[in-house]
C-alpha positions, 0 to 999 in steps of 0.5 A, a space after each residue: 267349974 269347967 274352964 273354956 278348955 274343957 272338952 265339954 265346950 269344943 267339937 272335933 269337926 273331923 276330916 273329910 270332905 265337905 260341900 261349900 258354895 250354893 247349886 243353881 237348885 238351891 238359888 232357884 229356891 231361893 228365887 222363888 221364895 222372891 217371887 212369893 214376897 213379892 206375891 208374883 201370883 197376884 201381879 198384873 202379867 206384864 209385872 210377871 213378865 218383868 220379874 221373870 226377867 229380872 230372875 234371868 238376869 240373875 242366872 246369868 249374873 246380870 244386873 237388874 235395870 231400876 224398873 226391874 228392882 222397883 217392880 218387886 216392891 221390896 226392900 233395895 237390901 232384899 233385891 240385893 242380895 237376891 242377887 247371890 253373885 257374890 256366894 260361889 258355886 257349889 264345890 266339894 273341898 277336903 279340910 283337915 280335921 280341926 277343933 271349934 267352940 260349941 259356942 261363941 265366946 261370950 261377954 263375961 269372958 271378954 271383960 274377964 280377959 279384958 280386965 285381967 282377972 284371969 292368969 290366961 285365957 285358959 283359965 277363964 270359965 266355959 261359956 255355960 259356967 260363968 261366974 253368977 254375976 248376973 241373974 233374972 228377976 225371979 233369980 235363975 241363973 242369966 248364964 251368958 250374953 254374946 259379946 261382941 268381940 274386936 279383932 285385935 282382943 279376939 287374936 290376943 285371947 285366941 294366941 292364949 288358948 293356943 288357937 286361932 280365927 276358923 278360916 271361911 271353909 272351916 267355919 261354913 262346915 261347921 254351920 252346914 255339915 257336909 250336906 250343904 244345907 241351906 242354914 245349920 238347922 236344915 234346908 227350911 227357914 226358921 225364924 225361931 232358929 236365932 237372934 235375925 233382927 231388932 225387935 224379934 221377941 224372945 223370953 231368954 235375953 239380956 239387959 242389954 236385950 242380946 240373946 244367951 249363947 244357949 238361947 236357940 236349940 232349933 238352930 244348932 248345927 249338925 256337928 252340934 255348934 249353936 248360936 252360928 246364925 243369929 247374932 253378931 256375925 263371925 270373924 273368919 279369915 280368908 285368902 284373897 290374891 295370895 293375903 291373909 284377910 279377916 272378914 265376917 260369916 253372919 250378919 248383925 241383926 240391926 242391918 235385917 228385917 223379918 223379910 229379908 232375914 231368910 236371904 241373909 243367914 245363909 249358911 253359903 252367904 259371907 255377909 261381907 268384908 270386915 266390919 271393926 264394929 264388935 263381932 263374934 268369935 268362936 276360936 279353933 285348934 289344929 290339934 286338941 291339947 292333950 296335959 298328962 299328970 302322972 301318966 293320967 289324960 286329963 280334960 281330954 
């Protein structure tokens, strides 16, 4: 059985360059797909007119009247966030190469690590190589449930694997590539991609009704990281006025609708400050640990 340290369940994101933020192009996109939802083309002219105004607005990072929210018809959330004042302008940055979980980490290693059944962290077991202590009715294998993570267990469990939170720019490179794609699976929403909100049916869940870590393949990212949108959110950590801060990349699916889940999962999107209710985890190392034996490389 592979362990969580073996390579298998790591990618090397290397370093370079990298586009974070969002272009008034991709806001525009964005915007117009409003505009669809609230079926603008079938609005009398002066509700036209009134949109129209409220999109201005939100070029120009104004705040909508309530006559201009209501006429929308839509969600509060849904306006909310259309507004996207929040997502910072298109930028090129340069990261440092660094080394992140394929998948985020997952309930049965959680409540081994919790329960001390493992040495360390290192030697829990890969996320696609838990123990078979949960199966399906017909009796395959249910490999693993997303687990949500508190920030004070995940910085033990990370401290132990000699890694740490991915910061905000490392984690949105990971979701987006360097491209700067709309989602991690393209530029187009994809409601097949992951877990976007309660209800949403799919034939790969658990008990507990959460989604297996491996359950959406039209969602993986370009460096192959799965499971990024959909879910729980991510801790990351951030720099805000010279401190260190932990928030949150994702949103959880319980605070999302089939309506508003496009606008939410944007790969650009922070989803917020930090939320103590249980969240997602993916760690990251500044180097891979390389163990010799003899002069042998070994999980390299």
């Amino acid at each position: 059985m592979k362990t969580i340290m073996h390579s298998d369940y790591w990618v090397e994101i290397p370093a370079g360059e990298c586009i974070i933020g969002m272009s008034m192009e991709q806001r525009e996109i964005i915007w117009a797909k409003l505009l669809d939802l609230a079926h603008y083309d079938r609005r009398p002219r002066h509700e036209q007119v009134m949109m129209e105004r409220a999109i201005e607005k939100y070029r120009c990072k104004e705040n909508l009247s309530p006559q201009e929210e209501a006429v929308f018809r839509l969600d509060p959330s849904i306006i909310y966030n259309a507004d996207l004042r929040f997502i910072p302008s298109q930028q090129t940055i340069w990261l440092d190469r660094f080394y992140i979980t394929r998948f985020p980490l997952t309930d049965d290693q959680f409540t081994m690590f919790g329960r001390r059944e493992v040495v360390s962290a290192r030697d829990l077991p890969g996320m696609l190589d838990t123990p078979e202590t949960e199966r399906r009715k017909d009796g395959s294998l249910l490999y693993c449930r997303c687990k949500g993570a508190t920030a004070g267990a995940g910085e033990e469990l990370c401290s132990q694997l000699g890694a740490r939170f991915p910061t905000s720019d490392e984690w949105e490179k990971a979701a987006r590539g360097t491209d700067g794609r709309l989602y991690p699976w393209g530029n187009e929403w994809n409601p097949n991609a992951g877990y976007f909100y309660p209800q949403q049916q799919y034939a790969r869940t658990c008990w507990d009704g959460q989604t297996e870590v491996n359950a959406h393949p039209e969602g993986v990212s370009p460096y192959g990281l799965w499971a990024m949108m959909g879910g729980l959110p991510e801790l990351v950590t951030t720099i805000v006025k010279g401190q260190l801060l932990k928030v949150t990349r994702g949103w959880h699916p319980k605070n999302t609708t089939p309506e508003s889940a496009f606008i939410l999962y944007l790969a650009a999107s922070h989803g917020g400050s930090f939320d103590p209710t249980p969240t997602a985890l993916r760690p990251v190392l500044d180097q891979w640990p390389v163990q010799q034996w003899q002069g042998v490389d070994v999980e390299k």
